[in-house]
Backbone of each chain as ProteinMPNN parsed JSONL, in Angstrom:
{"seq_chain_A": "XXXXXXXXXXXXXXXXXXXXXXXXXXXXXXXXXXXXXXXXXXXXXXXXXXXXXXXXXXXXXXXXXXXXXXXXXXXXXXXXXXXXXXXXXXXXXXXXXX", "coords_chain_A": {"N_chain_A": [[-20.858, -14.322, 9.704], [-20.102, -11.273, 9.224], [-22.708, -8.089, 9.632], [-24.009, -5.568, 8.032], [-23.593, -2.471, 9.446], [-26.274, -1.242, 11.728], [-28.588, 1.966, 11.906], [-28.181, 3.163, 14.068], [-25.796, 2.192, 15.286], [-24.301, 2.344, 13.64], [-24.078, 5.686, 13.332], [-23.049, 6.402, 15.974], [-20.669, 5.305, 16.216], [-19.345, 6.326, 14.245], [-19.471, 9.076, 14.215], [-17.43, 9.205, 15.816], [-15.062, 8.496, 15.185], [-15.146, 10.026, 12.748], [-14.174, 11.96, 14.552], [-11.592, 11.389, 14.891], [-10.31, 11.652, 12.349], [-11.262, 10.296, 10.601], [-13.313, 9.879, 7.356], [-15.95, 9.809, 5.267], [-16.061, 7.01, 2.505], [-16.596, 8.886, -0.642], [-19.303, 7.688, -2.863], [-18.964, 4.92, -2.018], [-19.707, 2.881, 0.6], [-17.661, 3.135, 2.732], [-14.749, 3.993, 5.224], [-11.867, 5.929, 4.938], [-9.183, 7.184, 5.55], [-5.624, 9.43, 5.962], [-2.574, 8.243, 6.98], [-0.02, 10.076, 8.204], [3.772, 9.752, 8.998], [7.197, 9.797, 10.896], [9.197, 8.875, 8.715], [10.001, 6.481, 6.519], [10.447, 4.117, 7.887], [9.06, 4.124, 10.22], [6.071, 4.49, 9.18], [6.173, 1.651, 7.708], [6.336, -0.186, 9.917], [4.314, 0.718, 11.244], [2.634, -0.182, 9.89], [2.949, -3.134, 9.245], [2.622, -4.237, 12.157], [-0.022, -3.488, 12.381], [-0.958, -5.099, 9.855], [-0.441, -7.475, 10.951], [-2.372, -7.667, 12.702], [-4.953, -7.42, 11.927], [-5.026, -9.666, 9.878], [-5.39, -11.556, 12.069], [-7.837, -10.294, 13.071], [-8.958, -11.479, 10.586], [-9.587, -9.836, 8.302], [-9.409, -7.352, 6.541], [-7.347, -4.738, 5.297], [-7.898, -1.928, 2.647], [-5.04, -0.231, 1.244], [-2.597, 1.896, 0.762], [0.813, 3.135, 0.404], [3.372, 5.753, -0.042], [6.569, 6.32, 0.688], [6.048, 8.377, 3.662], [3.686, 8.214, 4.183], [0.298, 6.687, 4.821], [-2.013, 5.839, 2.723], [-5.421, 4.755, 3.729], [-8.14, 2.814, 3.456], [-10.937, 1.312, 4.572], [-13.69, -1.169, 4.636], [-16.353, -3.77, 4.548], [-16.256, -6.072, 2.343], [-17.128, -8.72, 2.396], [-20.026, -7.803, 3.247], [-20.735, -5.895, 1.908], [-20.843, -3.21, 2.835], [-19.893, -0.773, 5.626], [-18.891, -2.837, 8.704], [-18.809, -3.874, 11.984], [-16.523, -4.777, 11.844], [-14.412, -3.05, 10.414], [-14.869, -0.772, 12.029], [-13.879, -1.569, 14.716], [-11.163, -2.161, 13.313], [-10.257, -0.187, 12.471], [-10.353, 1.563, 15.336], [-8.057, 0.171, 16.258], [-5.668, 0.635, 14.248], [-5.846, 3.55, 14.891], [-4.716, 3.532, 17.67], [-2.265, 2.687, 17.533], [-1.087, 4.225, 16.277], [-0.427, 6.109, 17.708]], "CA_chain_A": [[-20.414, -13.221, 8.843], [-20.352, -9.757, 9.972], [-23.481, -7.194, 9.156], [-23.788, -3.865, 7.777], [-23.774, -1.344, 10.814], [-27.551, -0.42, 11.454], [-28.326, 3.743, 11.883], [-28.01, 3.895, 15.488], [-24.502, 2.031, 15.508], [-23.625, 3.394, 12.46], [-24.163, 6.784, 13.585], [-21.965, 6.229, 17.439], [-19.421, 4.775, 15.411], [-18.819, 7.023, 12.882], [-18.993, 10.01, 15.315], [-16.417, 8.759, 16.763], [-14.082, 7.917, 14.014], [-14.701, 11.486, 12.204], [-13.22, 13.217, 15.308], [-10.004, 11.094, 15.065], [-9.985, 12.077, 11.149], [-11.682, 9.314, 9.483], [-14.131, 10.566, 6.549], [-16.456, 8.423, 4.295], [-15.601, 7.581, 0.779], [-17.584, 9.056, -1.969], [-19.198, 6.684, -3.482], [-19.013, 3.657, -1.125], [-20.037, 2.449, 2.122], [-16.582, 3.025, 3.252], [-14.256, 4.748, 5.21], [-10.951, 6.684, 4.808], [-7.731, 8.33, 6.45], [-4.564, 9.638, 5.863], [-2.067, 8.837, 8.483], [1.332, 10.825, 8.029], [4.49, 9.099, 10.004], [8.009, 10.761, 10.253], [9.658, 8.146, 8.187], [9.595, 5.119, 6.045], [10.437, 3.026, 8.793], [7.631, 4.414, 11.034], [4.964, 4.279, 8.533], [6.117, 0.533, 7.785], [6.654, -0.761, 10.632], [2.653, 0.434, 12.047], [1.553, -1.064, 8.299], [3.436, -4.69, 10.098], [1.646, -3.928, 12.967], [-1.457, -3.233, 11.448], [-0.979, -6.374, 8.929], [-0.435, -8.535, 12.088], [-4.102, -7.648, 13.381], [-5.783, -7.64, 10.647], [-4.369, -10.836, 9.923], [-6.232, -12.274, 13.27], [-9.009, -10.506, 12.734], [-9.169, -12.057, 9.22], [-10.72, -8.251, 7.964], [-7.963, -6.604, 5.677], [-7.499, -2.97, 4.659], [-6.798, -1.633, 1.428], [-4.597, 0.528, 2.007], [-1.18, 2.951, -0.008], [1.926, 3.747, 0.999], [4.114, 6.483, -0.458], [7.189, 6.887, 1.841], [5.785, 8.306, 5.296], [2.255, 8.159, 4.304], [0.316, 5.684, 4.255], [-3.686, 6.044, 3.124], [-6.16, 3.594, 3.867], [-9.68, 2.486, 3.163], [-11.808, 0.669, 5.405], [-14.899, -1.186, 4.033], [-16.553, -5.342, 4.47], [-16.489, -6.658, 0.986], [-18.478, -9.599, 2.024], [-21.101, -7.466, 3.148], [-20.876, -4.492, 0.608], [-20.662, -2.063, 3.506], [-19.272, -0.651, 6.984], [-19.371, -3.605, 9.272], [-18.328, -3.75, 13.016], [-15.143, -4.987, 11.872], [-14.04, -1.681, 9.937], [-14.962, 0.532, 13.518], [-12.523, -1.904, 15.519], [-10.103, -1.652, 12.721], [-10.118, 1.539, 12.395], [-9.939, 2.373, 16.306], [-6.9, -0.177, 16.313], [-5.053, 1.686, 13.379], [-5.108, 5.041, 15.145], [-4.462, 3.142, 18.744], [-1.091, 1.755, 17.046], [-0.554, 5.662, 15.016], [-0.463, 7.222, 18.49]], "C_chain_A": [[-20.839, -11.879, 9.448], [-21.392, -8.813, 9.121], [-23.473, -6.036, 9.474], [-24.184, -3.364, 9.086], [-25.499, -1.071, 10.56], [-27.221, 1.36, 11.955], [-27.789, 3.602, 12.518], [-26.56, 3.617, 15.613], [-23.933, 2.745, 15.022], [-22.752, 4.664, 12.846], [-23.198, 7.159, 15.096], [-21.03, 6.23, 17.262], [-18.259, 5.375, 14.818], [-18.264, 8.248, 13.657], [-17.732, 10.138, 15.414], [-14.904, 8.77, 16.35], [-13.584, 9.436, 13.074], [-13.981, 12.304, 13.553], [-11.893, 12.759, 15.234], [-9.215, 11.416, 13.285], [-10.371, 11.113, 9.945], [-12.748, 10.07, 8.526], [-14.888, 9.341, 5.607], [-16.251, 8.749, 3.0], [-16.615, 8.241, -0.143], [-17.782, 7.891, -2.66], [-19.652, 5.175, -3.239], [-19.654, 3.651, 0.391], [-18.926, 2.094, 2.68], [-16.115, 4.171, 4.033], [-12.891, 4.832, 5.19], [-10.428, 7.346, 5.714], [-6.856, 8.015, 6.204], [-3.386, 9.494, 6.684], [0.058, 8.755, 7.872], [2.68, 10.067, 9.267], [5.771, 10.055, 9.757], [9.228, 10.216, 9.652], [9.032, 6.733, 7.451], [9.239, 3.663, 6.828], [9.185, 3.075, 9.515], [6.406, 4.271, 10.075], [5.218, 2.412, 8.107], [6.278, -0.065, 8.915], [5.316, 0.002, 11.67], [2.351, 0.064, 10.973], [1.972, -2.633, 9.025], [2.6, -4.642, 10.863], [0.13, -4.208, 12.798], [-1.735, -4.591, 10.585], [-1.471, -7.44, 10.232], [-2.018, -8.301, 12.743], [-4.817, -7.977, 12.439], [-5.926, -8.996, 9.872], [-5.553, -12.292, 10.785], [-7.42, -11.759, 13.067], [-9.634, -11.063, 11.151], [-10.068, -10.899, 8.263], [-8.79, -7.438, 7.766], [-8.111, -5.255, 5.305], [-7.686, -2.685, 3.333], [-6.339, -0.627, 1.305], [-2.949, 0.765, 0.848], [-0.204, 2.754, 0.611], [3.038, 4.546, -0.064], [4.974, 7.279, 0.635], [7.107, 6.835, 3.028], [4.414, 8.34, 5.177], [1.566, 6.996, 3.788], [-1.827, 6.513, 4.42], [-4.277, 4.92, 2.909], [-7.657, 3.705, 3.592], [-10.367, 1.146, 3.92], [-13.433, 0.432, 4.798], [-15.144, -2.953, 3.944], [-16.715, -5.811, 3.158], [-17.744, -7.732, 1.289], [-20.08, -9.127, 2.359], [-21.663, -6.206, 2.993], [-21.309, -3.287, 1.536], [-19.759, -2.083, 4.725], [-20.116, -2.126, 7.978], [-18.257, -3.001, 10.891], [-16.778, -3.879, 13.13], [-14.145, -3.769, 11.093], [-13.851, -0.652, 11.699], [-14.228, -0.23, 14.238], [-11.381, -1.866, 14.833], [-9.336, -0.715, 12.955], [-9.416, 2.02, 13.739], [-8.331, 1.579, 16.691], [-5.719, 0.466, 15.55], [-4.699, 3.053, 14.208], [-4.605, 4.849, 16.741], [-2.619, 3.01, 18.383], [-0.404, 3.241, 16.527], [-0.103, 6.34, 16.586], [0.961, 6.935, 19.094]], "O_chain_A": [[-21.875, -11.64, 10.069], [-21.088, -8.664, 7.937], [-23.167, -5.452, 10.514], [-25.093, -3.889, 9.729], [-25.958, -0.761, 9.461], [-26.142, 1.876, 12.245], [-26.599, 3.742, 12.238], [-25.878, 4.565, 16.003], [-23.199, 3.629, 15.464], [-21.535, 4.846, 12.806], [-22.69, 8.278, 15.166], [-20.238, 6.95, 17.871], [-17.04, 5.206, 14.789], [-17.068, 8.505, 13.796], [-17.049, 11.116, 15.11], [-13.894, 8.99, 17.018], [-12.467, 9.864, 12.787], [-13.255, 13.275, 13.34], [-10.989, 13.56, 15.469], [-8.01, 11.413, 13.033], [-9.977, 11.115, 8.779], [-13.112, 11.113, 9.07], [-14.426, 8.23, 5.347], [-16.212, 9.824, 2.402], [-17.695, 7.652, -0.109], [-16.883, 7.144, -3.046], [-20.385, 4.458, -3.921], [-19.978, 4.641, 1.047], [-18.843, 0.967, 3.166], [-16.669, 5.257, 3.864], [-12.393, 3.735, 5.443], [-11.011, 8.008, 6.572], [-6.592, 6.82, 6.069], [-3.008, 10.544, 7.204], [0.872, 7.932, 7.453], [2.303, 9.925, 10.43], [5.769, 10.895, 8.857], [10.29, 10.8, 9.872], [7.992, 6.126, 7.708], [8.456, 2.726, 6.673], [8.342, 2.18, 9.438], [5.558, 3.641, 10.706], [4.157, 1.809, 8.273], [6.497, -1.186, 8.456], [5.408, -0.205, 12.88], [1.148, -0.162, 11.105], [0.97, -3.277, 9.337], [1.514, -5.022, 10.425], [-0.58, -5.15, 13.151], [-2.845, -5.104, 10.724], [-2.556, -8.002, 10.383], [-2.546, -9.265, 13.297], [-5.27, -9.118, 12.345], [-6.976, -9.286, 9.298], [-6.128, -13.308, 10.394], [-8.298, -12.592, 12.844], [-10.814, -10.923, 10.829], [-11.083, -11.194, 7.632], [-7.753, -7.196, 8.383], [-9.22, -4.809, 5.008], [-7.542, -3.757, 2.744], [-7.179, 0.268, 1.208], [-2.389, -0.184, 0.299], [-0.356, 2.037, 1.6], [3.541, 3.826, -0.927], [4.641, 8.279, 1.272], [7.61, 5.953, 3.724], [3.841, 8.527, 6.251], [1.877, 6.37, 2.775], [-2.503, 7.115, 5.255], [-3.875, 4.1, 2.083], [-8.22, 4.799, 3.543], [-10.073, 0.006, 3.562], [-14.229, 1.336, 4.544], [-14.266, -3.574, 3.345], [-17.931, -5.931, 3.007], [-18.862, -7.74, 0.774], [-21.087, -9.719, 1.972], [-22.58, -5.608, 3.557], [-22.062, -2.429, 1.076], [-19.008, -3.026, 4.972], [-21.313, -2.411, 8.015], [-17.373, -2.145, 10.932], [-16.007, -3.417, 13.97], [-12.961, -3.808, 11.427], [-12.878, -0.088, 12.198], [-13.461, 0.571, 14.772], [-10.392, -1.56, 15.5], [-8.224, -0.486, 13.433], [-8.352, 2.638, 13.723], [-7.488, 2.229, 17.31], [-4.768, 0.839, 16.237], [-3.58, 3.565, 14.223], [-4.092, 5.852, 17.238], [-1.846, 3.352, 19.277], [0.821, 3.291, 16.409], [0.726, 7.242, 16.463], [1.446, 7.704, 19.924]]}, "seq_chain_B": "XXXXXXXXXXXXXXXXXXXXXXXXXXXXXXXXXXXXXXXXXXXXXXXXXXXXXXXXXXXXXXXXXXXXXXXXXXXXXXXXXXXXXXXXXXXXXXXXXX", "coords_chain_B": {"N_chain_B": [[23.638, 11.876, -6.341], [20.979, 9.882, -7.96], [20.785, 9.633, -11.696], [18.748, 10.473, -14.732], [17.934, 7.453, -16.464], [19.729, 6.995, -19.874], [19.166, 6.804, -23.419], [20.111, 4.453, -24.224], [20.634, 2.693, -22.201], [18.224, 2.682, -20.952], [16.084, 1.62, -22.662], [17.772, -1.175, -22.97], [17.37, -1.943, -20.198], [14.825, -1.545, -19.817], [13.433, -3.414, -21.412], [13.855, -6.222, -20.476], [12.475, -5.559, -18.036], [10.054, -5.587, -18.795], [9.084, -7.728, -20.014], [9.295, -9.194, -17.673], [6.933, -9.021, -16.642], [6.51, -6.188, -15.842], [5.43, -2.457, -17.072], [5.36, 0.342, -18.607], [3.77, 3.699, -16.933], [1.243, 5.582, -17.649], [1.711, 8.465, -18.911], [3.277, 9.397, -17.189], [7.226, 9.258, -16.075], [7.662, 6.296, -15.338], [7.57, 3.047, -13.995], [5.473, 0.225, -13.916], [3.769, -2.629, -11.686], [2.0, -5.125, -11.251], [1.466, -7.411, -8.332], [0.599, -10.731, -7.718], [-0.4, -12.486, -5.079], [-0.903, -15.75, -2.669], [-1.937, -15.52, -0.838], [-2.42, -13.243, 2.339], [-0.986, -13.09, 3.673], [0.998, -14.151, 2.333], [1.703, -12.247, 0.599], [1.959, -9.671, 2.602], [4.193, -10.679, 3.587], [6.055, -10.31, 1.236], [6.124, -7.639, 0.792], [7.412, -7.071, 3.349], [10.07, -7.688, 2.989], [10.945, -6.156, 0.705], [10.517, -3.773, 1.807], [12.73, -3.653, 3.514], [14.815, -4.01, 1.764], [14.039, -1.894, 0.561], [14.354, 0.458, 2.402], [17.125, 0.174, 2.682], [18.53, 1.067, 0.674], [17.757, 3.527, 0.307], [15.515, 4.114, -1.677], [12.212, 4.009, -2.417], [9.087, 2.545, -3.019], [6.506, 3.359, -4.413], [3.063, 2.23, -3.499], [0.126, 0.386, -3.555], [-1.847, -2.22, -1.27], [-4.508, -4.766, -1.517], [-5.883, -7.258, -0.001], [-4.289, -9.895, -1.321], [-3.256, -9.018, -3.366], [-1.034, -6.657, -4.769], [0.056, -3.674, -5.61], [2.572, -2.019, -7.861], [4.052, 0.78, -8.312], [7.475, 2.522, -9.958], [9.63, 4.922, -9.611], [12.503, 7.738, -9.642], [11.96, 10.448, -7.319], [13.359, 12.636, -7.217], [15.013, 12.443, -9.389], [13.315, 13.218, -11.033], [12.238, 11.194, -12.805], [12.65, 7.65, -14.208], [15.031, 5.938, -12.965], [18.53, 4.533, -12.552], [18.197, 3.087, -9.949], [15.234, 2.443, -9.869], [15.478, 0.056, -11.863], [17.057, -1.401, -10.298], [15.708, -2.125, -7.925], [13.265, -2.658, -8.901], [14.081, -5.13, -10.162], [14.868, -6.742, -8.135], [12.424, -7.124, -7.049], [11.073, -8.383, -8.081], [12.689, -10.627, -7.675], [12.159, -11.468, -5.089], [9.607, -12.245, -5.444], [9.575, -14.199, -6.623]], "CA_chain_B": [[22.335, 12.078, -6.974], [20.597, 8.822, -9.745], [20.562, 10.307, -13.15], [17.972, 9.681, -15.576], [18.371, 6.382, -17.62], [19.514, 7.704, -21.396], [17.776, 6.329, -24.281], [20.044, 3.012, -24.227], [20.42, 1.991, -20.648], [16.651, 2.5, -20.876], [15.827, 0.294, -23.886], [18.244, -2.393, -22.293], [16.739, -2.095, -18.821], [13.012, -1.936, -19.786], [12.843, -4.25, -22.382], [14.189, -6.917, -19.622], [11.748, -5.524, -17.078], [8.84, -5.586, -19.64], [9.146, -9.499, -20.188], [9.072, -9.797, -16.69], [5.565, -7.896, -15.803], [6.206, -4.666, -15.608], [5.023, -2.014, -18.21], [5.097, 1.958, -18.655], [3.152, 4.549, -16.454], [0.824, 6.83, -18.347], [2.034, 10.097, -18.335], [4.583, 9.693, -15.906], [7.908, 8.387, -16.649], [7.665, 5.473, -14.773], [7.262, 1.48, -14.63], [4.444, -0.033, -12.664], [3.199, -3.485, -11.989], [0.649, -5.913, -10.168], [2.524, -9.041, -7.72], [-0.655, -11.62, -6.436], [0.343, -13.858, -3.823], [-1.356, -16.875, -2.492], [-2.625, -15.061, 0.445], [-2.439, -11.596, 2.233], [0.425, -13.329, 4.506], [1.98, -13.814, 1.235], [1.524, -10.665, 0.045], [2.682, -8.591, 3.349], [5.428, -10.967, 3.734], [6.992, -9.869, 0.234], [5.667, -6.266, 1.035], [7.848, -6.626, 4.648], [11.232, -8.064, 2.544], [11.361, -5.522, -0.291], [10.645, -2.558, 2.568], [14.129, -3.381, 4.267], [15.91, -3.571, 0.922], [14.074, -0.84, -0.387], [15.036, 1.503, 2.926], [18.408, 0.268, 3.038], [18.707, 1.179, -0.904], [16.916, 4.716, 0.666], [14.889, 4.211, -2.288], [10.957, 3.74, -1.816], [8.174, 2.135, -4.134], [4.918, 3.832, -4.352], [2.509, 0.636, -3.859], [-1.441, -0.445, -3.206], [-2.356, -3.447, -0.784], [-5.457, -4.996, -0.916], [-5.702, -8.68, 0.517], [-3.257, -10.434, -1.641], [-2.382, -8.218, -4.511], [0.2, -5.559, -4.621], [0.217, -2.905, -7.152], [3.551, -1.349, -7.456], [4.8, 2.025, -9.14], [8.372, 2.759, -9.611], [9.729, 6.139, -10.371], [12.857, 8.327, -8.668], [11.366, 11.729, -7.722], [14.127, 13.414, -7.242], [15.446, 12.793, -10.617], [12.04, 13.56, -12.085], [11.856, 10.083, -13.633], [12.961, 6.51, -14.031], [16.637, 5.745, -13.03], [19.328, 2.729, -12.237], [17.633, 2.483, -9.144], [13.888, 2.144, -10.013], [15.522, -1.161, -12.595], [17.504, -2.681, -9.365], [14.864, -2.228, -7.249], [12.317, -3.41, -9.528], [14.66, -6.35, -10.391], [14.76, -7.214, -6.533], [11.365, -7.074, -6.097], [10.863, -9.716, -8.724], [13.662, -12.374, -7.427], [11.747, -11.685, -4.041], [8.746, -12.548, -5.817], [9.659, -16.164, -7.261]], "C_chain_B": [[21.846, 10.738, -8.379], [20.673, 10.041, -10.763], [19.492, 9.452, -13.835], [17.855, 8.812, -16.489], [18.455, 7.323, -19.239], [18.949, 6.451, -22.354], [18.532, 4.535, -24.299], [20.598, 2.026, -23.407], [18.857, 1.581, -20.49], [16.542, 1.401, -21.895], [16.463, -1.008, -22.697], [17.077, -3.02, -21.158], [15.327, -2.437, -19.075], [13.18, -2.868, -21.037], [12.879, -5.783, -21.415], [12.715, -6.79, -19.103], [10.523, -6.014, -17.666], [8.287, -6.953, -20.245], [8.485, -9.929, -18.861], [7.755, -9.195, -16.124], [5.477, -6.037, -16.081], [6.228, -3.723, -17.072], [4.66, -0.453, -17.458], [3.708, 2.107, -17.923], [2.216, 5.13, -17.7], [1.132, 8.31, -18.1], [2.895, 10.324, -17.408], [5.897, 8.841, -16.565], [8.295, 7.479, -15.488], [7.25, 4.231, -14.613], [5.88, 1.116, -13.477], [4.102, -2.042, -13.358], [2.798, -4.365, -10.861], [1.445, -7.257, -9.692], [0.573, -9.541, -7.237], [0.283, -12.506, -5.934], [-1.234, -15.089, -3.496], [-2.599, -16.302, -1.497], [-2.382, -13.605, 0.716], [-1.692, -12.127, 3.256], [1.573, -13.098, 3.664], [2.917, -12.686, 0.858], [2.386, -9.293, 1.017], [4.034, -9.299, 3.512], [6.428, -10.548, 2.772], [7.164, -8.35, 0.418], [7.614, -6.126, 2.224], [10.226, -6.65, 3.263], [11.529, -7.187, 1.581], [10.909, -4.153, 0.923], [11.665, -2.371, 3.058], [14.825, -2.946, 3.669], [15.316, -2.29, 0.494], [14.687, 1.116, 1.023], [16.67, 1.586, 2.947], [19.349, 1.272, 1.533], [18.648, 2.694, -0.656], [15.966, 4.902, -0.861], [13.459, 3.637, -2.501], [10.528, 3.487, -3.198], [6.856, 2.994, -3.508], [4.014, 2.366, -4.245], [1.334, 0.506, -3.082], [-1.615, -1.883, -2.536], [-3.594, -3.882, -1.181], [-5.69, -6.827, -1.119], [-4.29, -9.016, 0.027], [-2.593, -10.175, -3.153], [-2.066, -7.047, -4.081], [0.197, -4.738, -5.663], [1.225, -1.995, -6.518], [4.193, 0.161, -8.779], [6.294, 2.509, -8.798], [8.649, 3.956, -10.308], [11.056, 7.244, -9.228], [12.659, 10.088, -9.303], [12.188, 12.503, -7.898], [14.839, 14.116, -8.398], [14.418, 12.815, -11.826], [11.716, 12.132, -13.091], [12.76, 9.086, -13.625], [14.741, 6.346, -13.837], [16.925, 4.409, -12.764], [18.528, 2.683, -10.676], [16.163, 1.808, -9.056], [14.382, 0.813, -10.756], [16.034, -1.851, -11.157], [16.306, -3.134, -8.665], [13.282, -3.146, -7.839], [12.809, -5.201, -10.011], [14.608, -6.938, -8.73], [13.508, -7.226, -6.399], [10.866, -8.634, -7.476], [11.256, -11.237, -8.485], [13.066, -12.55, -6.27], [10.705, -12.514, -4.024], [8.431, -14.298, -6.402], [9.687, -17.186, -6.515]], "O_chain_B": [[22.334, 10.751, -9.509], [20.607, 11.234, -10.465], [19.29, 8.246, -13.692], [17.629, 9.314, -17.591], [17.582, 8.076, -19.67], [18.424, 5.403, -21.977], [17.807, 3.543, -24.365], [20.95, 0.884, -23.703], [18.389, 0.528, -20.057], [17.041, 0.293, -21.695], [15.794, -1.586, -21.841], [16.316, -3.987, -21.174], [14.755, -3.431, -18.627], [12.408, -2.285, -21.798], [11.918, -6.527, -21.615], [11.829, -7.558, -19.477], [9.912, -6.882, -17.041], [7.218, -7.11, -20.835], [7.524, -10.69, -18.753], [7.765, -8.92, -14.924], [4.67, -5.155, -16.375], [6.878, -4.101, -18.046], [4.075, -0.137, -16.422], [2.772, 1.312, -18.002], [2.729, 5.017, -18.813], [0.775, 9.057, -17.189], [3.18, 11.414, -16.91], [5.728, 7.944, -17.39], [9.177, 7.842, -14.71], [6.206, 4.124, -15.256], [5.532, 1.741, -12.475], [4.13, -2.566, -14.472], [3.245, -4.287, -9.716], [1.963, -8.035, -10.493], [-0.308, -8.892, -6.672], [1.338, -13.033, -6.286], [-2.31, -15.085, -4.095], [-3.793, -16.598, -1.466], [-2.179, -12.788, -0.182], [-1.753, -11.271, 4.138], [2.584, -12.413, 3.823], [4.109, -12.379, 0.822], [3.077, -8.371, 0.583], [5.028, -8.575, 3.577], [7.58, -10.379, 3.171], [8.264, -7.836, 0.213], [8.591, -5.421, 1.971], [11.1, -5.809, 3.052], [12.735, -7.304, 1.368], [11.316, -3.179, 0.289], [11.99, -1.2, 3.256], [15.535, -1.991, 3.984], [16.125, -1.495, 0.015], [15.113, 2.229, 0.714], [17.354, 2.591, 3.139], [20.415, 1.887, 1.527], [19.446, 3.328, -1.346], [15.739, 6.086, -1.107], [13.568, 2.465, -2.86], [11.082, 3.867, -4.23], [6.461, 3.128, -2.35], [4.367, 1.433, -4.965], [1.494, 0.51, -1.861], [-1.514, -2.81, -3.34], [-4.152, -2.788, -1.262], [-5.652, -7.452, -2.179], [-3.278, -8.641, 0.619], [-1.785, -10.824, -3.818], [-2.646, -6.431, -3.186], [0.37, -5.26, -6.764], [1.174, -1.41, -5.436], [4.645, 0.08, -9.922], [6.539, 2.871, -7.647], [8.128, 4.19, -11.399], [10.651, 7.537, -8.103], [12.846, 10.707, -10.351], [11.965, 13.295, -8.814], [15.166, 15.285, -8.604], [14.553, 12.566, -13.024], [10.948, 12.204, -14.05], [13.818, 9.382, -13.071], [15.521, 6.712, -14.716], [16.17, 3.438, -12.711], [18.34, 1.474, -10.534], [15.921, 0.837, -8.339], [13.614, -0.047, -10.326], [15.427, -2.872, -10.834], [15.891, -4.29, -8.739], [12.552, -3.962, -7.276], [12.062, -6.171, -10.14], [13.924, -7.959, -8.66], [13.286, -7.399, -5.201], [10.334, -9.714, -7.222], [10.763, -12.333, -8.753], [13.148, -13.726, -5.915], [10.529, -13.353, -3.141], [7.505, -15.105, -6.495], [9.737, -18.311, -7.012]]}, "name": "protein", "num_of_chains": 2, "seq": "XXXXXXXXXXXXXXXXXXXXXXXXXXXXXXXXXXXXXXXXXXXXXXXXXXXXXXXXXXXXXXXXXXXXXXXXXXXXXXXXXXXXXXXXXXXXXXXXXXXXXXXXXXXXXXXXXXXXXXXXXXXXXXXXXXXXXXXXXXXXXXXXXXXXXXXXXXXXXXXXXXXXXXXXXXXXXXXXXXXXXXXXXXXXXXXXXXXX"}
């Protein structure tokens, strides 16, 4: 089972993640981003994408869609915080947005 | 341009829909309601089949993932509130659903 990020990762991680526009939730041991597409099709069709990984890595989003936007939330349920599998998520999500 | 259901297209239409799951917005005039699936294959697979019809329709659902429930809001913005398309569409997303 995957464990909570300690500081030092944490802290590399996160870095990393706020410069591409990720933010943490209020609240949670999660994080958040907005990612804008310039259609329905394009915003579904990286949510497929995105499903299909997520999928394999067996580590799910939860995650909106209205139209061309889709917002997401990143966070390990089974271990009630940011785990390693959120920060490869994550950098897959905006790998797939670009 | 949809027009806004009048008072007894509406009745008809939602009293149908309202059997089948779905139930008034607060404050918005609009229907909303929760699909679970088996799985979160399930779940994106119904997601992927009501995204084709719903672009081909050009009419979009507002809607929440997380694993293998779906929370869906229907509402057309354009016409400031519920029309004949939010009932087809919501009727299609039900027969997808069975």
């Amino acid at each position: 089972m995957a464990e909570k990020l300690n500081d030092i990762t944490r802290k590399e991680a996160l870095d990393g993640l706020i410069k591409s526009g990720w933010s943490p939730v209020d609240g949670r041991d999660a994080i958040q981003k907005q990612f804008k597409f310039k259609s329905f099709v394009r915003a579904f069709g990286w949510m497929s994408s995105v499903a299909i990984i997520a999928e394999k890595m067996n580590h799910h989003p939860e995650w909106s869609n209205v139209y061309a936007t889709v917002n997401v939330v990143l966070t390990t349920h089974d271990a009630g915080g940011l785990t390693d599998l959120d920060v490869t998520l994550a950098r897959k999500m905006d790998a797939l947005a670009q």
